[in-house]
Every structure is written in C-alpha cells, then in structure tokens.
N, C-alpha and C positions, 0 to 999 in steps of 0.2 A: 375307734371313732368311725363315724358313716364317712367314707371316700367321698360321698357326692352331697356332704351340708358342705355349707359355704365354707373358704378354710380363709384365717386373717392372717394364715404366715403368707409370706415374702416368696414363695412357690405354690403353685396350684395342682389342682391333681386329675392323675387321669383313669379312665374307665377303659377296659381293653371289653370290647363287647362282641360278644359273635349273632351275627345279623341272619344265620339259617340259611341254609341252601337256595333260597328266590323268590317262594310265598312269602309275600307282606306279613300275614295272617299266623307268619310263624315264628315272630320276634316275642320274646316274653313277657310279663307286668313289667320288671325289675326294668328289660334295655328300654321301655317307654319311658319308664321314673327317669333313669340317667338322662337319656337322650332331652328329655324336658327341660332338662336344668344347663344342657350343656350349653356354654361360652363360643369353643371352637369344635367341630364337627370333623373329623379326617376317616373315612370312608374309603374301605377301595372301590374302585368305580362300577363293579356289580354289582353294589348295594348302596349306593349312594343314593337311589332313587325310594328304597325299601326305607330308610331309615329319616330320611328327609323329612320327608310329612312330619315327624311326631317331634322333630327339634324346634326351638322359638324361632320366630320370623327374620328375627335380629341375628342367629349365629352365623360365625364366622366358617366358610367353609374352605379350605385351601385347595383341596382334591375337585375338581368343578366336574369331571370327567363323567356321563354317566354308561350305564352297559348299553343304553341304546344309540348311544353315537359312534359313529362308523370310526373314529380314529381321536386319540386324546392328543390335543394342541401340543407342541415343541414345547410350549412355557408356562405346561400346567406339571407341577413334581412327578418322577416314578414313582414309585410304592420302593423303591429302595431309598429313596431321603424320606420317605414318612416318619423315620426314628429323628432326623434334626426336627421337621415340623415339630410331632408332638414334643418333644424337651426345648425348643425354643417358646412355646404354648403354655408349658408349663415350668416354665421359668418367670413368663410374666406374670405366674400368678393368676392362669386361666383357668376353666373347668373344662378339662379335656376329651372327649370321647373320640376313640381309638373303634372305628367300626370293621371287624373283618366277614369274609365270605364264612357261613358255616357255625362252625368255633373255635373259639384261639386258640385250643392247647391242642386239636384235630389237626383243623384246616387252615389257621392262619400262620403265619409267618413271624411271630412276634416276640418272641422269646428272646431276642437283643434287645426292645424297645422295653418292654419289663426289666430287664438289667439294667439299663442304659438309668433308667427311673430309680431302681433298688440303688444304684452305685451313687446318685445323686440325693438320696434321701424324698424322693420325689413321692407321695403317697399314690397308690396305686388300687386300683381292683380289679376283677375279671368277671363276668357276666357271660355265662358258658348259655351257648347258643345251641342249636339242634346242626351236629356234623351233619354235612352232606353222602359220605358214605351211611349214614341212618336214617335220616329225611328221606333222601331218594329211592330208595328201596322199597318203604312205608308207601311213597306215593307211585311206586311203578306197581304196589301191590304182590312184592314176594318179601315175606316176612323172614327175617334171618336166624330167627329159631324158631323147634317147635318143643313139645312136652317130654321130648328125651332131651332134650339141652344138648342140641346142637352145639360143635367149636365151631365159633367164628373166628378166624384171620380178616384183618384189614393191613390190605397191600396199596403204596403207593407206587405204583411202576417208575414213575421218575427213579427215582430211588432205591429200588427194588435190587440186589445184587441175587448171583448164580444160587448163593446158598439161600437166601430166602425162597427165589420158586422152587428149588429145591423139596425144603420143607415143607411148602403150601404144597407142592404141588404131588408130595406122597402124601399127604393126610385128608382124611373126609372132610375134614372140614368144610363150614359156606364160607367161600372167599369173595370180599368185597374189595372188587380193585378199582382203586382212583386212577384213571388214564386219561388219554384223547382219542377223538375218534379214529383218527386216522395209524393207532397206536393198538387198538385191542385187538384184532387179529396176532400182532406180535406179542402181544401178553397171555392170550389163548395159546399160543406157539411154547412159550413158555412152562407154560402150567403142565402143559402135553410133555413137553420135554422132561418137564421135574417127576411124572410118573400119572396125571392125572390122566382117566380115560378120553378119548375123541368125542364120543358119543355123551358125555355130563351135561347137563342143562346148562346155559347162560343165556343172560339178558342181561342189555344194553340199553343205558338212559342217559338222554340227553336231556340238556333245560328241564333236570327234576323240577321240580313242586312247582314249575309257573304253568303257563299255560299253552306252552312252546312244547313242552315234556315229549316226546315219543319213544315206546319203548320196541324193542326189538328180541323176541326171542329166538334161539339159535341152539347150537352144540358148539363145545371148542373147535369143533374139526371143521364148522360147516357157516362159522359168524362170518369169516371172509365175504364166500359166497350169498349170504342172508341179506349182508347189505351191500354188497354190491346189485342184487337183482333189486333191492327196495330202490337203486339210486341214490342211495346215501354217500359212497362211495365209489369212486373219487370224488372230491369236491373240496372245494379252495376255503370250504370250512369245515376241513378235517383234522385243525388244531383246537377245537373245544370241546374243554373237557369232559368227560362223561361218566359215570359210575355203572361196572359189571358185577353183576352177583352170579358166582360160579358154585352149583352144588344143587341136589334136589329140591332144593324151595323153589328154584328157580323156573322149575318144569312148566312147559307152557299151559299140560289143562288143571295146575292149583292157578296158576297167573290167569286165566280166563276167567274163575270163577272169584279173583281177589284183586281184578285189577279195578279199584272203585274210582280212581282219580278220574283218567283217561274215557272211561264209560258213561262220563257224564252227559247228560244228554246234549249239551252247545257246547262242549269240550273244543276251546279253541276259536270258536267260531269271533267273529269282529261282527260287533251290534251295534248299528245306529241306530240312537235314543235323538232325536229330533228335542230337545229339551234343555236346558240350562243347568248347568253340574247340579245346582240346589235344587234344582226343581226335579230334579232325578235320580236323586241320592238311595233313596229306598232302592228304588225301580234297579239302580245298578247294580247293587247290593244282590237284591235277588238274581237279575242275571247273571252277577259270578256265581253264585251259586251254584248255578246249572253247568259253570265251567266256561262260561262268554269270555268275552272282551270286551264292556262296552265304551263308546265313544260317543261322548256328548257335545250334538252341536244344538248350540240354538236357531231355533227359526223365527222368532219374535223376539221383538226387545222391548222393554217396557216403559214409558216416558212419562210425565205429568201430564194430568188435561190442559187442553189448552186455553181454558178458562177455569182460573181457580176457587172461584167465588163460592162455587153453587154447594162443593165437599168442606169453602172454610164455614160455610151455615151451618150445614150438617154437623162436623164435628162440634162447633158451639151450642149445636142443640143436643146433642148426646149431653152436653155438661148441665143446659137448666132444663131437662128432664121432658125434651119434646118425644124422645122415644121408647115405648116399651120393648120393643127389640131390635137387635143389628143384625143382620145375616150377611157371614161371609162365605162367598164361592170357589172363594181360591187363596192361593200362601201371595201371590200379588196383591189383592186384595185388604188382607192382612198389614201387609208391608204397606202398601200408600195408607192405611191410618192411623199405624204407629209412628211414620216419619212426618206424619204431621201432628201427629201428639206431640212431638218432639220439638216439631218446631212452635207451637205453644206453650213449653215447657210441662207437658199433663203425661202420664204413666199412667196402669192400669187401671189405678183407682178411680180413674171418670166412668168405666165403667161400673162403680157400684150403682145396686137398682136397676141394672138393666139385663135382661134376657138375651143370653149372646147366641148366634148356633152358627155352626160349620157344615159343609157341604160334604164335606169325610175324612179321614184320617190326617193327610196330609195340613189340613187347614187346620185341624183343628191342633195337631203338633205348632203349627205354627201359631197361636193363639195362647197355648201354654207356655212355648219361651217368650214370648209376652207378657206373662204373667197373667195370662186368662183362661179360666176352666170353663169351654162352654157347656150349655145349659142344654142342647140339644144340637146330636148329630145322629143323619140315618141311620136308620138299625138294620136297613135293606140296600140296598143297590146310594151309592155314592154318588149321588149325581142332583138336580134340580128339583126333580122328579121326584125321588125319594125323600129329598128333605122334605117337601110337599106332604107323603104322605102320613108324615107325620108329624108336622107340626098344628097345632092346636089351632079351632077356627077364634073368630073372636069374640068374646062372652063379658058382654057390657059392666057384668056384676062382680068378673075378679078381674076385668084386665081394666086398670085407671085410665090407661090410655090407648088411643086403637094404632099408632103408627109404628109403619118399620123402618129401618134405616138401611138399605141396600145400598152397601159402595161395590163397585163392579167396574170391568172392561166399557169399553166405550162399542164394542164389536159382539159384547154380549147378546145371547138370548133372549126372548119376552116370558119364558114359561114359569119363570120363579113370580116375577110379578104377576102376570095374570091367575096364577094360581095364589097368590095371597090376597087379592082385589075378591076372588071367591069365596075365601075363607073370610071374607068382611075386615079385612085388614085396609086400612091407607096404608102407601107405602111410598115412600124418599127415593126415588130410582135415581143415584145419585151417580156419573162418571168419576170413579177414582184416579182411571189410570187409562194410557192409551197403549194400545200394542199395534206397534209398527214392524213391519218386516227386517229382520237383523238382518248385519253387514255378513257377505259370503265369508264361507268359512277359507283357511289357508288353502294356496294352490293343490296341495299333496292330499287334502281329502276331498275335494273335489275331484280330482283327478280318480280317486280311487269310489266316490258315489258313482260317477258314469264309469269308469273299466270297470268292475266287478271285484273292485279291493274289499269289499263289504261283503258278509256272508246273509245277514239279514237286517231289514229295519222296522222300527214298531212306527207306527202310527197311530196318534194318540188324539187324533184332531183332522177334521179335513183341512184347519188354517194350517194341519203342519205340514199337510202333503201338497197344498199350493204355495206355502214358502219354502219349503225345502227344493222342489223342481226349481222355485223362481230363482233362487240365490245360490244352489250350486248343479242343476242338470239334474234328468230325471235317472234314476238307479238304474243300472245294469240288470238286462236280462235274469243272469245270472241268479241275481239279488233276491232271498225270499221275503215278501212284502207281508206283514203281518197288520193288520187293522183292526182298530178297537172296537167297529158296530160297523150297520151297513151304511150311514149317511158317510163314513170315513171312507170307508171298502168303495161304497158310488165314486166318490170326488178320487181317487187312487186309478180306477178304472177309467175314469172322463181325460184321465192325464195318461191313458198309455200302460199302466202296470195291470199285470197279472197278479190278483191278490190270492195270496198260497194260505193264509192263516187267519182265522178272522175270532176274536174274543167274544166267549159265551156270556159273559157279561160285561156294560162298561166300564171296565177297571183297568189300567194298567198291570196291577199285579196277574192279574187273571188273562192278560198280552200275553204277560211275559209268559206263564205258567203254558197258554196255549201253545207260544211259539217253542216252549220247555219240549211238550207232547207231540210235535211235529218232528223235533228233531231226535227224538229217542224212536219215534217211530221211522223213521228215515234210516236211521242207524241199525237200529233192528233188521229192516230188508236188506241190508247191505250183509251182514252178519249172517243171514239165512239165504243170500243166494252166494256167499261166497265170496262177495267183493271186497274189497280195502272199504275202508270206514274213511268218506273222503267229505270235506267242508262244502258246502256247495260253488263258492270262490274257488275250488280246484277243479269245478268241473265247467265241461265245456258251453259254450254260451248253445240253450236250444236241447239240452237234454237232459234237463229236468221232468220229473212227471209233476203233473196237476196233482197239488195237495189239497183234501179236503178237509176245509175247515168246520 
C-alpha cells in the first residue's frame, strides 16, 4: 500500500523523512509529496524551518523550536520524547511526518521510533534524504572518490572507539568524520595516533550546504593551529557540529579549483530587496543563486483609491466594450482589477475582445495566474518606454475602437500616456491603487540597515530609496548601494549614499546580475592580493574602494 494515501484503519501512519544537511533546495520530490499531505509535522529543530514551507497551513507541529532561535523553551519536547509524540500522532490516526537532520538510517536517531511503529503494527516509510557526511563534502567541493575508487570510511567521533581510529587511521582511505568544532583537533590526534601521516590533507566544514558554510583546510598535524589563527577557535560555539574529510581529495589546490559553493560571487552576503516578498520572488531566487541571503522589506504599501467611482466605470466599461486595449504596468496593477472583478462577481472572461499588454515579465506572470495571455509585452527594455516602442499606432480601419484602459499608481508617470495620446490613441488614465509609505520594519533590521548588518541593498526606484531612509534610517557606510538607473543613483546620492553599482539596463534582474559582477570582482582582488575573501559587513566602516559601475 502507499504509507501516505489516506488510511481508514483506527491508526495513522508515519513518514521517517531525512530533510538534507540545511539547503532547502536539497529535500527531494517524494519529502515534498509527504510533507504535503502531512496532519502532524515533528521536525528536529535544524530543519524545522527547511521543511515547513512545503507542509499545509493547517498542520499540527509539536517541535515549534527553530535552528535560528538562540535557546528551545522548557515546555517545547526534547527530541528524546519525539518517539511518544509520533505514536501518540499515530495512534489517533494522523498522518505523520517524522522529519530528521540529513537521513534517517546516516544521521538520524530513529531506529527506536521505527520499532516502537513495527511493534504497534503502526504503517511506516522512510524517505532517505542526502547524509550530511555526503552533502557537505559535495558542497565544500572535495569529492570522496576519484576513478581509482577510492575506500571511503564514515567515522562518527562520538562514538568512534580505539579500534575503529585504529583501522581508519592505518588505511588510505578518504575519512569522513562527523565531529564538533571544538572536537577535531582530538579526532586529527587520533587518526595520527592510529598511524595516519601529520602532513594528510583535511578540511573542515561548518553550516554545510546553507549559506553560513566555511571551510577550512589544514593537515592533521596543523588544523589546531589553522583555526585557531582563523579565530575560529576558542569560541563558545565550539560545540557545532561539523564534517572533516581526511585524505588526498582533500588537498587544498584540487579544493581551490572545486570549491563551487563558497565561490559564489554573494556567497553569504545579506541583500536588502526594498520590495514585498511577492514582489520579489524572482529577484530573490536569483540572488540565491549567486549565494545572497536576501531579505525583504517593503517600502510601500498598497491601498484602494480613495475615490472609487472613476476604476468602477472603467471596469463596467471593459465589460460593454468601451475599450480596445488595457495596459498593465505592474503585478499591483493587475491585482486592483482582479480584486475588483471579484467583487462584481466577473473572471477572465470580461476580457474577451480585448487587447491586453504588460509592461514585462513580471506582470505579465501575473496576468496568466489570472487567467490572461497578454497580447503584447516589450520585446526590449521592460519599462513604459519600451512598451511604447512597440505597441501599434492607431489605424481607424482595423482598430473599432480608439481607447485604452490604463489602471495604474496614483504616484505614476505621464510617459505611457503621452506616448499613446501620440500614437492617436484616447486613453482612461484611470487611478487603481495608491501607494503609501509602509509601516518601519522590526527594531532588529533597522538596527542592522544603520550599523552595517547589511552587506548590500538593490534599489529599484527612487520611491524606494526615499522610503526606505524615511521608515528605517539611511544604510551604513559600509553597505554597497547598488541602483537601477541614474534618476535612482541621483535620488541615492541627494540622501547621502555612495552609490557602488549601478544597472546597465532598467531591470531588476540585470541589478542583481550587476551587483552578481561587483562581487565576484571584489572577490577576485581579494584572492590575487592574497587577502581573506571577506563580506563587506566584516569590513571596517571607510575602507571600502569606489566601485565602478
């Protein structure tokens, strides 16, 4: 039978799922399917965050704890009662998911909680997740075999007794030891002890696959030393965990030329996106990509006009056929005349017969979960401008009717309209929506836009760089300011900032890609004069160079 279709016995069943070493990105189809269906959610609290997203809104979670809170409440369970949760869960006839670090028969802990199910007749499955000794290696960039077929050993130091380093520690083998930081010099100590040379390559990773990762390469004889001069050691977070791979893979000039994660050009870096999670979804996308972190705040919030009269015409006239075309500018846009289709009870279909176009990509996605293909979006530059330069003047003999229907910002532009009043268009310049300046973001990113918590921010708008200064303080020195054109770059500079990056074209993506080429270039000089490869948030306020945009 499938563990996770509905079951109508008198007990429910559960999914033992391994959640990958800490990239989201690295959970499979199969832990999505389960996690979709699951009732109750029990997660250890390193991945509680990883798996959350993709469970319904509705499930029950007992584990609340996530990896980014400093300390899990007295009255939230250990992970040593997670075996009563999940069989009290699945006693009532829940659908269980069992999320651990890693994978469950590697890394997790779970082999009573599978019994405990077996011994109860409790249906069960496993959903084998990518181990963190294999994940993290892949992303530190030392690969654990090569075309001789390398032995691998996987050592868990906890556990690890005389005679195991022993054996690891006479054989060539590439050893993959699960430790903590403040633990591998004593596992180097070891390996040397069981017969391994002083002088064998190792490297040392912390917070594989997220974006925290730092690796460290060393010798057995010399990793004490390596991180203590890094400052890694001593320190009061020298009880997290970390994966060592011991053996010539590990050598640091194949790792220089395979370490892809970590070389990303924003690797780590924290991006403020001035923009509203949906309004920025791509845009984030692609800055992970690059290895970011971004963080979206809004600087505008979006309201009804405050006279609604003028947009209920207009849409009444879209329905008896006052318009031959609508042009939308934006996914806001969009949104205020779907929510009011809605509230007339009307769907896409009032658009039949009518010529629809979008301003670019973004709008026009938002037109098709609509249920609208438009008819024309620039084929050049994404902007007013470009819709202009190609949309069609007006021609008495095929167009029935001459008018447009522009719903828009209240704060908008005149260049779309005066450029269709050219092209012998009428046009509805109609107010959709108003955008007022959003409420400050929480005290903790505030704090961290003025200190220099922030390694860069995009500017996508000069409205974003006068609300952003207005509602949480202008960005830190520090902070590289990257802007979308020069009218953005002006208004950036009139407030005080040194703008470091500036977009070859107006496009967000082409932002990000710029601010992509700044920091790989930044990276690069660091690399060729010999420096640590350091965030600009690590560096000192005033000792930055001028970047040319």
């Amino acid at each position: 039978m499938n563990p996770t279709a509905p079951n109508h016995s008198a007990s429910g069943q559960v999914t033992f799922l391994g959640a990958g070493p800490g990239d989201p990105g690295l959970l499979t189809l199969r832990a999505v399917e389960a996690l979709a269906s699951a009732d109750v959610l029990i997660a250890d609290p390193q991945v509680l965050d990883v798996v959350r997203v993709h469970a319904r809104a509705q499930v029950d979670t007992p584990l609340q704890a996530s990896a980014d809170e400093a300390s899990i409440p007295a009255d939230v369970p250990t992970l040593r009662d997670t075996a009563n949760l999940v069989m009290a869960a699945a006693r009532a006839g829940k659908r269980v998911v069992r999320a651990v670090t890693g994978d469950p028969g590697l890394d997790g802990d779970v082999a009573e909680e599978m019994l405990a199910c077996a011994a109860e007749g409790i249906v069960f499955e496993v959903v084998p997740g990518i181990a963190a000794a294999v994940g993290v290696p892949a992303y530190a960039g030392v690969p654990l075999r090569d075309a001789e077929g390398t032995d691998v050993r996987f050592v868990d130091a906890r556990s690890a007794d005389a005679r195991c380093w022993s054996e690891v520690g006479a054989s060539d083998a590439t050893a993959v030891v699960s430790t903590t930081l403040d633990s591998v010099a004593a596992a180097a100590g070891e390996l040397v002890s069981g017969g391994r040379k002083p002088d064998t390559p190792m490297t040392v990773t912390v917070a594989g696959t997220t974006t925290r990762q730092r690796t460290w390469t060393a010798t057995l004889g010399s990793v004490a030393q390596v991180l203590k001069a890094a400052k890694v050691l001593p320190s009061a977070d020298g009880g997290q965990p970390v994966i060592a791979v011991v053996g010539e893979r590990s050598a640091a000039a194949q790792r220089d030329r395979l370490s892809w994660f970590e070389s990303k050009p924003l690797f780590g870096w924290r991006v403020l996106v001035p923009r509203t999670k949906e309004q920025a979804a791509s845009l984030s996308d692609q800055l992970v990509s690059y290895g970011a972190v971004p963080h979206e705040v809004p600087t505008i919030a979006v309201e009804p006009p405050r006279t609604p009269q003028q947009m209920e015409r207009a849409v009444k006239g879209l329905v008896t056929g006052r318009y031959e075309w609508i042009a939308f500018t934006s996914v806001n846009a969009v949104k205020a005349v779907r929510e009011k289709f809605e509230e007339y009870g009307l769907d896409a279909r009032a658009f039949a017969g009518i010529k629809v176009a979008a301003v670019g990509e973004q709008t026009a996605k938002a037109l098709v979960a609509f249920g609208v293909k438009p008819d024309l979006v620039p084929s050049g530059e994404q902007s007013a401008a470009g819709l202009l330069e190609d949309w069609p003047p007006y021609d008495a003999v095929f167009d029935p009717i001459d008018r447009v229907f522009l719903p828009r910002a209240d704060i908008a532009t005149e260049t779309l309209v005066a450029g269709l009043i050219e092209l012998g268009w009428e046009v509805d310049d109609v107010t959709a929506y108003r955008t007022v300046r959003a409420s400050p973001p929480p005290a903790e990113t505030r704090e961290a836009i003025k200190g220099g918590g922030f390694d860069a921010v995009l500017f996508t708008s000069s409205s974003t760089v006068r609300n952003l200064v207005g509602i949480a303080g202008k960005p830190h020195n520090v902070t590289v300011i990257a802007c979308i054109g020069p009218a953005t770059a002006k208004t950036a500079e009139e407030h005080g900032l040194r703008v470091d990056v500036m977009s070859p074209e107006p496009s967000v993506h082409k932002l990000a890609e710029a601010l992509a080429d700044f920091g790989a270039a930044r990276r690069d000089a660091a690399v060729e004069a010999g420096d640590p490869v350091t965030r600009p948030s690590e560096r000192r306020p005033g000792s930055r160079r001028r970047a040319r945009s």
